[in-house]
Backbone as CSV, one residue per row, in Angstrom:
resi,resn,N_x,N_y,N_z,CA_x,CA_y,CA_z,C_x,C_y,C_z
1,UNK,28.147,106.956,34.144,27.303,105.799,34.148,26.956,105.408,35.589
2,UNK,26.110,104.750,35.511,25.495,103.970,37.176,26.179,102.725,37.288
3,UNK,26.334,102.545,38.756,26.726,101.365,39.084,25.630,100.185,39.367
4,UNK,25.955,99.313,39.323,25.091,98.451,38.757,25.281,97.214,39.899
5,UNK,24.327,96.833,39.919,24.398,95.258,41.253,24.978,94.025,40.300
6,UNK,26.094,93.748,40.662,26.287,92.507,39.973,26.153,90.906,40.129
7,UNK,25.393,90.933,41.407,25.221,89.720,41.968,23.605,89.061,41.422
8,UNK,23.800,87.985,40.901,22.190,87.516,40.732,21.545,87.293,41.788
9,UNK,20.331,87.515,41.119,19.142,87.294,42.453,19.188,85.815,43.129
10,UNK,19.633,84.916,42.365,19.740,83.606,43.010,20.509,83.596,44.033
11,UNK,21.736,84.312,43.654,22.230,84.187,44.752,22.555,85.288,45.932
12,UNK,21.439,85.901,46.243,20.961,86.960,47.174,21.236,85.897,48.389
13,UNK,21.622,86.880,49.803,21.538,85.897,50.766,19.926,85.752,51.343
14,UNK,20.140,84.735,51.954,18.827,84.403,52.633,18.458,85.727,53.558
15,UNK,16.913,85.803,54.095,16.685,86.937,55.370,17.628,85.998,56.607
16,UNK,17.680,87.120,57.279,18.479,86.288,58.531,17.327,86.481,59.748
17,UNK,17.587,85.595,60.547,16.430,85.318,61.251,17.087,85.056,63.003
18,UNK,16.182,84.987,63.924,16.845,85.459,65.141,17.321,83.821,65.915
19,UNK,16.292,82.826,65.122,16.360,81.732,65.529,17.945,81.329,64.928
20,UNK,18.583,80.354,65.871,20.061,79.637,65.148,20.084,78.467,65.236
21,UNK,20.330,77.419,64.449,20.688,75.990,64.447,21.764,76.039,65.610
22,UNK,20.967,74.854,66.709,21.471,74.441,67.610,23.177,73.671,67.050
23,UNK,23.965,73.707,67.929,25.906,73.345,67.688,24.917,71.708,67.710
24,UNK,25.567,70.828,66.713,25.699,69.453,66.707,26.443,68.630,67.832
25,UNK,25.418,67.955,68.041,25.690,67.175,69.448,25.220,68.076,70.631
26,UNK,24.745,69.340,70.527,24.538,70.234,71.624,22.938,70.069,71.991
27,UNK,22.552,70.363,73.110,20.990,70.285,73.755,20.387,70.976,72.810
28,UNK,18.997,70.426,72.513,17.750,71.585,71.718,16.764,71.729,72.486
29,UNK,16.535,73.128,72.976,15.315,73.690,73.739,14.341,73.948,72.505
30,UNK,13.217,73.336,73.078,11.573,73.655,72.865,10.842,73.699,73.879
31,UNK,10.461,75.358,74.130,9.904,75.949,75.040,8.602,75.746,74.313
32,UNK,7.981,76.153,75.193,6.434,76.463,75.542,6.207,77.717,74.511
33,UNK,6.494,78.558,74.296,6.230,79.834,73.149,6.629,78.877,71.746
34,UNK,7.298,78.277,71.504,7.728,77.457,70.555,6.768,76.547,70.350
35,UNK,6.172,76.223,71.231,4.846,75.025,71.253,3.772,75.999,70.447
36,UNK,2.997,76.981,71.566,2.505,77.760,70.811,2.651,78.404,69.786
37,UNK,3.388,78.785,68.947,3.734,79.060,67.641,3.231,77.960,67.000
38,UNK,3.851,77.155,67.052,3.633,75.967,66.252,1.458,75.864,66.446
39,UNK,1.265,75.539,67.553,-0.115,75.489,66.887,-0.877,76.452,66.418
40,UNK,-0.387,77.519,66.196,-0.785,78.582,65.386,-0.834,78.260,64.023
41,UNK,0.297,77.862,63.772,0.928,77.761,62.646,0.191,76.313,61.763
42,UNK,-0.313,75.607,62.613,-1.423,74.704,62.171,-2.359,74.927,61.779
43,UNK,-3.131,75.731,63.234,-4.105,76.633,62.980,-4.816,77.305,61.342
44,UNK,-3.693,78.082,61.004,-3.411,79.086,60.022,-3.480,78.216,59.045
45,UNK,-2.639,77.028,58.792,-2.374,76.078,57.723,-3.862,75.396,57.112
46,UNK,-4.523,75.184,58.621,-5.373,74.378,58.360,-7.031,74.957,57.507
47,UNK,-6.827,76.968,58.000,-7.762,77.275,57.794,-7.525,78.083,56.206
48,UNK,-6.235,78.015,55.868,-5.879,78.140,54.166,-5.871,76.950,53.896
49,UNK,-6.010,75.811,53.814,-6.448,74.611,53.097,-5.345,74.053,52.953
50,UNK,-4.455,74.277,53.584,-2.775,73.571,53.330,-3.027,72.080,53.271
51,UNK,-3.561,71.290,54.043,-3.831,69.627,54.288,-4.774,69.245,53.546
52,UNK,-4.470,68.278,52.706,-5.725,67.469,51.877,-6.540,66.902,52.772
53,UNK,-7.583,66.239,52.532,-8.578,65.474,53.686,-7.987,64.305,53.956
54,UNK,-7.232,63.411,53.127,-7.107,62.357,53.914,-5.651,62.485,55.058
55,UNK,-5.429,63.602,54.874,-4.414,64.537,56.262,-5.533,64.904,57.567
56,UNK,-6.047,65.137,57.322,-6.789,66.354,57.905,-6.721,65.391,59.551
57,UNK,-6.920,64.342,59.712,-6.961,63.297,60.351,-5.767,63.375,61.517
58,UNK,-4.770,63.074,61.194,-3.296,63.424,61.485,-2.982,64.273,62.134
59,UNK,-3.328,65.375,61.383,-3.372,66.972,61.568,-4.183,67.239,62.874
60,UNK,-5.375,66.922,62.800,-6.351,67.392,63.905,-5.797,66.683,65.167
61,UNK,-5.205,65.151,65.260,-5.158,64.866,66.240,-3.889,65.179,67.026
62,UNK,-3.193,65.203,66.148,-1.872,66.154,66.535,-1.915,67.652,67.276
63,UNK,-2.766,68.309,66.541,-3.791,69.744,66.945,-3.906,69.351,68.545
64,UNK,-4.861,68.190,68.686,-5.429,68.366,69.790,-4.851,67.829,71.351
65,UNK,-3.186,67.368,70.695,-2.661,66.427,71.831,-1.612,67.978,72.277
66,UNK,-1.150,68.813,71.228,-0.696,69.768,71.200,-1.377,70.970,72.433
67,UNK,-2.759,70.840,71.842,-3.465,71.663,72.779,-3.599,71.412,74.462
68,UNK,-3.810,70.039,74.710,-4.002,69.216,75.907,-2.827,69.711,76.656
69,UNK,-1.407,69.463,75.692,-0.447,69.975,77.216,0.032,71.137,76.861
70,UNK,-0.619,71.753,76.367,-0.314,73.138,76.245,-1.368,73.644,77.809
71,UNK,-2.885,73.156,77.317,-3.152,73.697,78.968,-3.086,72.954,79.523
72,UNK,-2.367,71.984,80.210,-1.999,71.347,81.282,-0.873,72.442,81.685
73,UNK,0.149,72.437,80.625,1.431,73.613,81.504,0.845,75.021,81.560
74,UNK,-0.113,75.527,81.224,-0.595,76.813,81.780,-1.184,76.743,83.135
75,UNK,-1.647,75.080,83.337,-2.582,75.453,84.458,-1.931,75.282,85.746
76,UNK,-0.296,74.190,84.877,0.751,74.066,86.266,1.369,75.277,86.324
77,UNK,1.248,76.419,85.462,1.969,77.397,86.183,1.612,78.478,86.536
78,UNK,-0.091,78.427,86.284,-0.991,78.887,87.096,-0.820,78.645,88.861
79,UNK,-0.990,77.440,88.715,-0.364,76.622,90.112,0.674,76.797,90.835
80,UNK,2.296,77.523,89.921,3.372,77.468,90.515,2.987,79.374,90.918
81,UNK,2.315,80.377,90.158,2.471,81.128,90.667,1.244,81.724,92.079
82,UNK,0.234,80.549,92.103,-0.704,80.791,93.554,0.027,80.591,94.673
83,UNK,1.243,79.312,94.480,1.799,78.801,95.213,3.132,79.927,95.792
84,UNK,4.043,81.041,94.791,4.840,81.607,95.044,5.753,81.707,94.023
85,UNK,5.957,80.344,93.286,6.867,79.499,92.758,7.540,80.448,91.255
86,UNK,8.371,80.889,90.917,8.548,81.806,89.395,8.061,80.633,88.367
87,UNK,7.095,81.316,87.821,6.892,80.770,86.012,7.263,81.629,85.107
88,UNK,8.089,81.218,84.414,8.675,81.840,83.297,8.150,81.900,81.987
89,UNK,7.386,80.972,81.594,6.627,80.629,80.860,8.034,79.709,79.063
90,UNK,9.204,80.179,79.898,10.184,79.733,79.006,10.567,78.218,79.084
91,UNK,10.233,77.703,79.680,11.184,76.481,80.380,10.711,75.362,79.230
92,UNK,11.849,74.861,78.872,11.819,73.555,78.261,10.664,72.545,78.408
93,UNK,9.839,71.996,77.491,9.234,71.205,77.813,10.225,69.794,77.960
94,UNK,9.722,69.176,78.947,10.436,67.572,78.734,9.922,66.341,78.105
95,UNK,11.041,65.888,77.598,10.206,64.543,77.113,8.864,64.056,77.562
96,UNK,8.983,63.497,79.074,8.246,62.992,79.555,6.981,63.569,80.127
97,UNK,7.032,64.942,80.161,5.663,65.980,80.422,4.869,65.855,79.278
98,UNK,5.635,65.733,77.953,5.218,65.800,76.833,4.533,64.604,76.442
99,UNK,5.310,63.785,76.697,4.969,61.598,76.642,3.240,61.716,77.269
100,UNK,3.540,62.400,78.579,2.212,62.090,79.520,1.215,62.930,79.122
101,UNK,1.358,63.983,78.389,0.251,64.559,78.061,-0.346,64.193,76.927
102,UNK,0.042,64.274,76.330,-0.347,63.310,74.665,-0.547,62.133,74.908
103,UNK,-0.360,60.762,75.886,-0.981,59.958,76.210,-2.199,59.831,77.041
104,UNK,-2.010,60.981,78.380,-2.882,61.201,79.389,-2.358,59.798,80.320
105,UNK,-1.287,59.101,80.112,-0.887,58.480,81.388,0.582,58.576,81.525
106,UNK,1.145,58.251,83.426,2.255,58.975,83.341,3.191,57.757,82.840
107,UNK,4.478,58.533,82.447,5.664,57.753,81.810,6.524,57.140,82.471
108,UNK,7.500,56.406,81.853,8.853,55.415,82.885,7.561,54.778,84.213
109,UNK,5.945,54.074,84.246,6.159,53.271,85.136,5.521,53.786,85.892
110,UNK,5.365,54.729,86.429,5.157,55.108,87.487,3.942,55.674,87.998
């Protein structure tokens, strides 16, 4: 006779994936490739019809604050590499790069 799988499909494990849940209480990096993904991933959403219209609103402007410092940090590291400076293109976005670009004024004041 054949051997036979005895485990149900329910409970198959998940795919495993390269990304890992950050340790609790530990720092969470969101890089810049992580940014971009993500507005892809809007992108894509938006042009299969994922968002009803009275989303669409939300969606777009989110889209477009997304986009703003997305090229703002290309163009500073355009800047860091005329200058000499390593761009990695990895580096954490920060709060407050993030605050100021999606507002267009700078943060804490200053």
């Amino acid at each position: 006779m054949t051997t036979e799988n005895t485990k149900p499909a329910a409970a198959a494990e998940a795919p495993k994936t390269d990304a890992q849940a950050p340790a609790p209480g530990g720092a969470v990096d969101l890089t810049v490739q992580d940014l971009n993904t993500i507005r892809s991933i809007i992108d894509v959403a938006s042009q299969r019809g994922a968002f009803k219209a009275n989303e669409m609103q939300a969606v777009g402007t989110t889209y477009n604050k997304l986009e703003t410092f997305l090229n703002q940090v290309a163009k500073a590291q355009e800047e860091a590499q005329k200058s000499g400076a390593p761009a990695t293109g990895q580096a954490p976005a920060s709060p407050k790069d993030a605050a100021e670009a999606m507002t267009g004024t700078p943060s804490g004041g200053q």
